[in-house]
C-alpha positions in Angstrom: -24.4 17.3 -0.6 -22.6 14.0 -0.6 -19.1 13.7 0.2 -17.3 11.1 -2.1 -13.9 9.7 -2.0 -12.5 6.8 -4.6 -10.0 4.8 -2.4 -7.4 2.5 -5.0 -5.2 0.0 -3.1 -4.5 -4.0 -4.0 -5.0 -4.7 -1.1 -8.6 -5.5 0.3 -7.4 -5.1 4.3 -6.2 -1.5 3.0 -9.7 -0.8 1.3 -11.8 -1.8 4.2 -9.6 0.0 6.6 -9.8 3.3 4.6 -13.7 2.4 3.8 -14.4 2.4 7.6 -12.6 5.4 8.3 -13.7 7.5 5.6 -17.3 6.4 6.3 -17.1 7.5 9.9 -17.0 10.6 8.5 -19.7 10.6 6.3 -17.8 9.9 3.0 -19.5 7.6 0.5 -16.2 5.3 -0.5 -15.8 3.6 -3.7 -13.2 1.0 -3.5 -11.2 -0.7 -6.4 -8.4 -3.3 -6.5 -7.1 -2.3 -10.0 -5.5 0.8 -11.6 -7.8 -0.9 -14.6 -11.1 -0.5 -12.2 -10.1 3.2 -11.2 -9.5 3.9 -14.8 -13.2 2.5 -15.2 -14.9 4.5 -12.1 -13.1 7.6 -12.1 -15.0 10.1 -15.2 -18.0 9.2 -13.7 -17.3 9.4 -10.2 -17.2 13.0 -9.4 -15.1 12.5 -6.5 -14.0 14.6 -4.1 -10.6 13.0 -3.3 -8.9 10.0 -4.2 -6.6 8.4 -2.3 -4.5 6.2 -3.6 -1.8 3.5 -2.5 1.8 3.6 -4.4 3.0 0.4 -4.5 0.4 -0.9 -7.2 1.3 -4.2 -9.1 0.0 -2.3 -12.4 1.7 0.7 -12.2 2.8 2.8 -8.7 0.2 5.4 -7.4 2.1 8.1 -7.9 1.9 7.5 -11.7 -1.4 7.0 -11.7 -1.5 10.2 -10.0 0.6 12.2 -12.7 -0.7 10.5 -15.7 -5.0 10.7 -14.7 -4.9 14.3 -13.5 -3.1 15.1 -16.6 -5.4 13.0 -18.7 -8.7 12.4 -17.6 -10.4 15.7 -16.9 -9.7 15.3 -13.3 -7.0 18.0 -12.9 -9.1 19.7 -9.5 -9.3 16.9 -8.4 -7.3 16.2 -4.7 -5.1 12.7 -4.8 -3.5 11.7 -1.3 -0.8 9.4 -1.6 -1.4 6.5 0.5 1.5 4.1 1.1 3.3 2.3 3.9 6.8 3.1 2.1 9.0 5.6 4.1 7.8 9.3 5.0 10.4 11.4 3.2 10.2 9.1 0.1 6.4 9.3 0.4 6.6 13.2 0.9 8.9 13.2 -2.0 6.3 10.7 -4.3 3.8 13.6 -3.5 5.6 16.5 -4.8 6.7 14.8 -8.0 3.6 13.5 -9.0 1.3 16.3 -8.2 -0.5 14.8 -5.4 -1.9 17.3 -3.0 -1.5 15.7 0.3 0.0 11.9 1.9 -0.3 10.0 4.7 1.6 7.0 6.0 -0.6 4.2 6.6 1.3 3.3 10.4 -0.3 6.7 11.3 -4.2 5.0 11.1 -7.7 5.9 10.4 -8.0 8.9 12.1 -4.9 10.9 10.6 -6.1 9.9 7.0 -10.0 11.1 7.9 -8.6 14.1 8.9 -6.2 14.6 5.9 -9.2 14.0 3.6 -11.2 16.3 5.4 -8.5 19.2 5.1 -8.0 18.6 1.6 -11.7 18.6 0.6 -12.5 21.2 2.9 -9.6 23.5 0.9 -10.2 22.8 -2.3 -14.1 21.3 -2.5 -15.2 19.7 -6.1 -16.4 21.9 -8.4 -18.7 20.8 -11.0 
């Protein structure tokens, strides 16, 4: 069964650094730039996990967080707050918007695989 993760962040270094550690792990990654791109990919998607960045030019992740799971038929669907901003704001950010896990980008590849892994291995997609 393949293992799929959406990955939204403005920045491309961000993408490719999630891509490459997500993939290491056998996720298939969809990347996208824009909160209007994710809005675009994620009905059809049938993701496992997202993971999303806060600060977002758009509108900040944990908005899009709230507002999508609320509104887009995704409501099972595991976010993971994905930001460089400080822990216990980020930790905070998480609990407000209904995200299910975070992870502070200075902690690297490995500690976001293995978040992602948890979550999906907790609550898997139902379909």
């Amino acid at each position: 069964m393949e293992k799929k993760v959406i990955v939204l962040d403005d920045s491309e270094i961000a993408l490719e650094f999630a891509r490459a550690a997500l993939e290491k792990r056998g996720y298939t990654v969809i990347t996208c730039l824009t909160v209007l791109e994710f809005e675009r990919v994620i009905p059809r998607s049938n993701a496992n996990a997202v993971v999303i960045d806060i600060n977002m030019p758009e509108m900040y992740g944990d908005d899009v967080c709230f507002i999508f799971k609320d509104n887009f038929g995704i409501k099972d669907t595991p976010f993971i707050l994905f930001s460089d901003i400080d822990e216990e704001e980020l930790k905070e950010k998480a609990k407000t918007s209904g995200a299910d896990a975070y992870v502070c980008k200075k902690w690297g590849g490995d500690k976001l695989g293995q978040v992602v892994d948890e979550i999906v291995k907790n609550k898997p997609k139902t379909a």
